[in-house]
C-alpha positions as CSV (number, residue, x, y, z in Angstrom):
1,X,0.0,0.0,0.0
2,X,3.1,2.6,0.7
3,X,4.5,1.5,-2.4
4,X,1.5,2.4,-4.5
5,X,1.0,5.5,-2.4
6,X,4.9,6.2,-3.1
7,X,4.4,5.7,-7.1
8,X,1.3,7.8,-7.5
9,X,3.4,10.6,-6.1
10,X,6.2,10.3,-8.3
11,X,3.9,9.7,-11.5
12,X,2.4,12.5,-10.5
13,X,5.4,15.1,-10.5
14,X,6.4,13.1,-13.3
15,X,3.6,14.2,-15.6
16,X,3.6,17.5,-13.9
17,X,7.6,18.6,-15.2
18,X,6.5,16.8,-18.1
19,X,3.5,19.4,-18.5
20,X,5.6,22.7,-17.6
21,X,8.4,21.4,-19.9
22,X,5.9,22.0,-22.7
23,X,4.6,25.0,-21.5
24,X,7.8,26.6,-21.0
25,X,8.5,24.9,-24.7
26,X,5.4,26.6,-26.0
27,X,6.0,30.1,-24.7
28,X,9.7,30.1,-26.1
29,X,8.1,29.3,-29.7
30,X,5.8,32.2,-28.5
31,X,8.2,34.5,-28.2
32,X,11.0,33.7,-30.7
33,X,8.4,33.9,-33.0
34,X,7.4,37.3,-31.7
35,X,11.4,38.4,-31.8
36,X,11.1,37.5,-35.3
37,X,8.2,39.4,-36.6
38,X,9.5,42.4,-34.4
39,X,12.7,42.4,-36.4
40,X,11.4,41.6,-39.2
41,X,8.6,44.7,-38.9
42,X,12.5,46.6,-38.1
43,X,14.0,45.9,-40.9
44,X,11.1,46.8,-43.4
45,X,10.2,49.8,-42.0
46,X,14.2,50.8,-42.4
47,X,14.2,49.5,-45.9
48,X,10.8,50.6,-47.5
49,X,9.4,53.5,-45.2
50,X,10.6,56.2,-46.9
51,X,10.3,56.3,-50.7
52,X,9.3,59.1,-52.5
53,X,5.2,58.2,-53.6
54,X,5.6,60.5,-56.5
55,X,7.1,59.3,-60.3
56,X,7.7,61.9,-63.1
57,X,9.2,65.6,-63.4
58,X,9.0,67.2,-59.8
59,X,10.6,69.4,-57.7
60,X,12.9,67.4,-54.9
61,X,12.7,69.2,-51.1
62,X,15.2,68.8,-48.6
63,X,14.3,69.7,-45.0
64,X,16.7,71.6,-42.7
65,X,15.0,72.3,-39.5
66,X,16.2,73.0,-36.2
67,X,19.5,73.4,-34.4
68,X,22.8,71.6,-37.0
69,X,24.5,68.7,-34.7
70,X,25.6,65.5,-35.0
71,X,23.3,63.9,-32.6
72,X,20.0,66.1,-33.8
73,X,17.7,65.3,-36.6
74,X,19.4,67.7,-38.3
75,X,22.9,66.3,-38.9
76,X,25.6,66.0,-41.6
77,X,24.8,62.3,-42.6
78,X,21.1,62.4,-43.3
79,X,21.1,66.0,-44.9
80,X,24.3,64.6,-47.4
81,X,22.1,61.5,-47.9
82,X,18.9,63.2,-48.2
83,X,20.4,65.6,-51.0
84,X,22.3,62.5,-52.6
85,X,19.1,60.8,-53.2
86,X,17.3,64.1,-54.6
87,X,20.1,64.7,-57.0
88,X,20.5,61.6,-58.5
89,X,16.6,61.0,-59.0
90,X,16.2,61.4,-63.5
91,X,13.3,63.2,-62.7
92,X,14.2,65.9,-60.4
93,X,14.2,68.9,-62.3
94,X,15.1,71.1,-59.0
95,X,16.1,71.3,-55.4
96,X,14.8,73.1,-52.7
97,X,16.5,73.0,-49.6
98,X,14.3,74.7,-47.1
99,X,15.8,76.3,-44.1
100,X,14.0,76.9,-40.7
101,X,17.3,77.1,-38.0
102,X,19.2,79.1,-36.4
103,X,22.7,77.0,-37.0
104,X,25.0,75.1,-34.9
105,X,28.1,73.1,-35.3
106,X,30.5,75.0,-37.7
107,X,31.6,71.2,-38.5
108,X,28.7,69.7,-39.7
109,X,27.4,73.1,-41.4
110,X,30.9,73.0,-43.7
111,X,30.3,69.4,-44.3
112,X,26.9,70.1,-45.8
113,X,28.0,73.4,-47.5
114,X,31.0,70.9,-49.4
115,X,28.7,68.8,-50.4
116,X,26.0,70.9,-52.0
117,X,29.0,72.3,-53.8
118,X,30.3,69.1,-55.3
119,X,26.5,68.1,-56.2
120,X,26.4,71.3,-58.4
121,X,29.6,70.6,-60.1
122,X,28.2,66.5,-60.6
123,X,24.7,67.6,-61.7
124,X,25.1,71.0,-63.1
125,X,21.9,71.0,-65.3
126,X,19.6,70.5,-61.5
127,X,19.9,74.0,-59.9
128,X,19.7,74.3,-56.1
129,X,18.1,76.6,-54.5
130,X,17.9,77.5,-50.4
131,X,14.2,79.2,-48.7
132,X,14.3,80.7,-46.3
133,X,11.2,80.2,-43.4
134,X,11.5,82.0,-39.8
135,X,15.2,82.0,-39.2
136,X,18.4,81.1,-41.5
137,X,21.1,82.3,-39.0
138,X,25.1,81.1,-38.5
139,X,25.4,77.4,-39.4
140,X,22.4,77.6,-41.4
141,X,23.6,80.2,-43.6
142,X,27.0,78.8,-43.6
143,X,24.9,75.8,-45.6
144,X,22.5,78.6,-47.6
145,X,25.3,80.3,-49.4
146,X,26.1,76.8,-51.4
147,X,22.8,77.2,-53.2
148,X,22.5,79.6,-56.5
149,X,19.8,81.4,-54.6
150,X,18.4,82.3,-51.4
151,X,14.7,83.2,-51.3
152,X,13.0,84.4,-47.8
153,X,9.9,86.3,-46.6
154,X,10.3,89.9,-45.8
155,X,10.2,88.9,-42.1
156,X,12.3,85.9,-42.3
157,X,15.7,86.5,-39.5
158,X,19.2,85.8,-41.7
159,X,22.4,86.2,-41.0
160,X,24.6,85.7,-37.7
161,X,28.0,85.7,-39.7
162,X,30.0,85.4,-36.5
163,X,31.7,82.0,-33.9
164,X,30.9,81.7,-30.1
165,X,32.3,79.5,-27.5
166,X,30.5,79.4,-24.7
167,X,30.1,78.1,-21.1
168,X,30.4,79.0,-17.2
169,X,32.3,79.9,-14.7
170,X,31.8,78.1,-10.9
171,X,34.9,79.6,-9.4
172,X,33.5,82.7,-7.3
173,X,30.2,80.6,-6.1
174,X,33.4,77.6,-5.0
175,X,35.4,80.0,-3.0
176,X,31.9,81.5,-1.5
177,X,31.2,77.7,-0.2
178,X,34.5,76.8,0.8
179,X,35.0,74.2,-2.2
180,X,38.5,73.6,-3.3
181,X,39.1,72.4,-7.0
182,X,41.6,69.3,-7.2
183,X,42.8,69.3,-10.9
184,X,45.9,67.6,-11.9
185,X,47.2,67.8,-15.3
186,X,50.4,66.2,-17.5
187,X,50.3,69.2,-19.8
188,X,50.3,72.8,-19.0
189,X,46.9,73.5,-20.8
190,X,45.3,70.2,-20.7
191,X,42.7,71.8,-17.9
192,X,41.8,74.4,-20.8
193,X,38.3,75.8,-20.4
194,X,38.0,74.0,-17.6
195,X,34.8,75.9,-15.7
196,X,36.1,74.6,-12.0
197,X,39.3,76.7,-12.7
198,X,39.8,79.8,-13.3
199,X,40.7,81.4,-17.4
200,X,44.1,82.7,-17.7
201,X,44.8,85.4,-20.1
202,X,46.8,83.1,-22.0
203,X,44.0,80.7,-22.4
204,X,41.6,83.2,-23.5
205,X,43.8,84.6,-25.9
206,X,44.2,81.1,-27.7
207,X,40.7,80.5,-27.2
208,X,39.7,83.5,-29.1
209,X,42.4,82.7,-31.5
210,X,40.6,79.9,-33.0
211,X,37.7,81.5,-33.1
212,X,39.0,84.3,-35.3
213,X,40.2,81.7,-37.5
214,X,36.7,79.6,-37.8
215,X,34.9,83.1,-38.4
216,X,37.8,83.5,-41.6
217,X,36.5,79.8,-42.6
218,X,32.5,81.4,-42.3
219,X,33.3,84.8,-44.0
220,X,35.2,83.3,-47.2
221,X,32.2,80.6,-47.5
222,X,29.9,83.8,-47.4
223,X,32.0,85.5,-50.2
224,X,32.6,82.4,-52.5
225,X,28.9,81.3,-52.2
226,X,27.4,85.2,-52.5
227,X,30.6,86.7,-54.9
228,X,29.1,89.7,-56.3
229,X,26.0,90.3,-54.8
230,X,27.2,91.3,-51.3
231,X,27.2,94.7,-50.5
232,X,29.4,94.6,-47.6
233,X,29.0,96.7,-44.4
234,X,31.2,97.1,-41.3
235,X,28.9,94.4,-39.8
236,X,28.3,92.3,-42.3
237,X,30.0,90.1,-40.4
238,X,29.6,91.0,-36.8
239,X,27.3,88.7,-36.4
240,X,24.2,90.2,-36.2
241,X,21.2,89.2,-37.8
242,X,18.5,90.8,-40.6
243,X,14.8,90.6,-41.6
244,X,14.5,89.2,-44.8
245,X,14.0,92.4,-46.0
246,X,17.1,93.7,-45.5
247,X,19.3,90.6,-46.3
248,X,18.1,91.2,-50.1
249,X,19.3,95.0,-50.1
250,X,22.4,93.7,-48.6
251,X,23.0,90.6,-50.9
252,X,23.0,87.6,-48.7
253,X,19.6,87.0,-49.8
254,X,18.1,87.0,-53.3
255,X,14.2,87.6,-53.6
256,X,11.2,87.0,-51.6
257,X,9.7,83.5,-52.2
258,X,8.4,80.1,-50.6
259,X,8.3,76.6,-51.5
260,X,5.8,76.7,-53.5
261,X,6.9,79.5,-55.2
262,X,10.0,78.6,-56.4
263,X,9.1,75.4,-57.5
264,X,6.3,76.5,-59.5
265,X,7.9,79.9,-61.2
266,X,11.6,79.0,-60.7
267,X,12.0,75.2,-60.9
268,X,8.9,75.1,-63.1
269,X,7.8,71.8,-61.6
270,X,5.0,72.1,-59.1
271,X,4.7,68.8,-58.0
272,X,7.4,68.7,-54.9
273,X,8.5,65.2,-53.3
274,X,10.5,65.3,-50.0
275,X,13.5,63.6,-49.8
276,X,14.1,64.4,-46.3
277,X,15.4,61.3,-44.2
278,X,13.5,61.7,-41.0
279,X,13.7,59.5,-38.1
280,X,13.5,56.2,-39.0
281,X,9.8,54.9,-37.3
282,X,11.3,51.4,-36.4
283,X,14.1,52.9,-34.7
284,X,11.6,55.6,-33.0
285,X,9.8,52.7,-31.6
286,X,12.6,50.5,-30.4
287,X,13.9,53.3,-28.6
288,X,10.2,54.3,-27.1
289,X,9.6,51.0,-25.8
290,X,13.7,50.7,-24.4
291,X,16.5,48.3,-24.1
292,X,14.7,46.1,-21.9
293,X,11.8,45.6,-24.3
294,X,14.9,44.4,-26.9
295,X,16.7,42.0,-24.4
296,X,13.6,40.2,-23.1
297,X,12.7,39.9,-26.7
298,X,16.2,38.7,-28.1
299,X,16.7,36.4,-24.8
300,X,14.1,34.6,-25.8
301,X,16.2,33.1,-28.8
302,X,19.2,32.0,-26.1
């Protein structure tokens, strides 16, 4: 009678690992099969979410919005790509590049600048032309003048010809507190800027140094992308800024115009296709829904 009593209980937590063996078994299918389709959904949305809808003669728009950096949706990479694709498109007949920012990194600005210049020597029969919206100001100008022509509304703000460096200062607030900065260096000036110590004249002499020479870089851009047109003032290049108004009499704009405008009566093709790369949707999600939706999903497949 024990023995039988003794066997039931083992069949029984037999048939019971035996049961959450297939569970477990039936779940993991479950969920590989849901890594799959998520990566899957990933990779289609990367590879087929943005093509232009539109087939035959148009006008090709490239979007530059916001503040120029390498880490914002306005960066070196997707605006070289985005104008890439627009050139090489047999049916563009035009680009607009259409400007709403009020600059940023002089780095990525001259990157874009270079390549809107070699585009125009590669496809010299597509012109390229820059409008203006609210604000074309330092970077964004830097990338303007690369165009043939700059169109902007009488009220539109251009300009900012000028380099800053900025930052703060802590050391009058540490000495207030009692706080003593610890800073050791191997090199005389590797603590440079550093906003815990205080700015020697030396350093801010350097520091200003090579901003003089980035504002040199800005200024010939401006003259080799304008030539002619400017009618230079003593501060021109001061970095102040204009209505658009203004920017016309003083050459760093063109005319007045919008989008539509100049793709209708300059580019003569009305029908406008954007070419803009925006942020990818798939990556938009993964990164809404976080790392941790991504491991659980991919340690599934382990």
């Amino acid at each position: 009678m024990a023995e039988n009593w003794e066997r039931e209980i083992l069949e029984k937590l037999a048939f019971s690992a035996l049961k959450e063996q297939r569970r477990a078994r039936h779940w993991g299918i479950f969920f590989k099969t849901l890594a799959f389709a998520f990566l899957f959904g990933l990779l289609y949305l990367a590879f087929h979410g943005q093509e232009p809808a539109f087939s035959g003669k148009h006008t090709a728009l490239v979007e530059l919005n916001g503040p120029i950096a390498s880490n914002a949706p306005a960066n070196a990479e997707d605006l070289i790509s985005s104008l890439d694709e627009a050139f090489k498109d047999k049916d563009t007949k035009g680009v607009i590049l259409q400007i709403d920012s009020p600059g940023g990194s002089p780095v990525q600005a001259g990157q874009i600048n270079d390549e809107i210049t070699r585009l125009r020597k590669k496809y010299p029969k597509i012109p390229v032309y820059a409008v203006v919206g609210d604000m074309c100001a330092s970077g964004a100008y830097y990338v303007a003048v690369a165009a043939e022509k700059i169109y902007v509304d009488k009220a539109s703000l251009v300009g900012s010809i000028g380099v800053l460096m900025d930052g703060f200062g802590f050391t009058g607030a540490m000495q207030k507190l009692g706080i003593e900065r610890r800073l050791l260096t191997a090199g005389e000036n590797k603590g440079f800027l550093d906003p815990f110590s205080p700015m020697s004249d030396k350093q801010k002499a350097y520091a200003m140094q090579m901003l003089e020479e980035i504002h040199q870089q800005f200024i010939h851009v401006v003259k080799t992308g304008r030539g002619a047109r400017l009618k230079e003032t003593p501060d021109m290049y001061s970095g102040l800024v204009w209505t658009g108004e203004k920017s016309i009499a003083l050459g760093l704009a063109d005319a007045y115009g919008s989008t539509d405008y100049v793709a209708r009566e300059v580019i003569g093709a009305k029908q406008i296709v954007n070419y803009t790369q925006k942020e990818n949707i798939a990556l938009r999600f993964a990164r809404k829904f976080g790392v941790t939706l991504g491991n659980s999903l991919l340690g599934s497949l382990r």
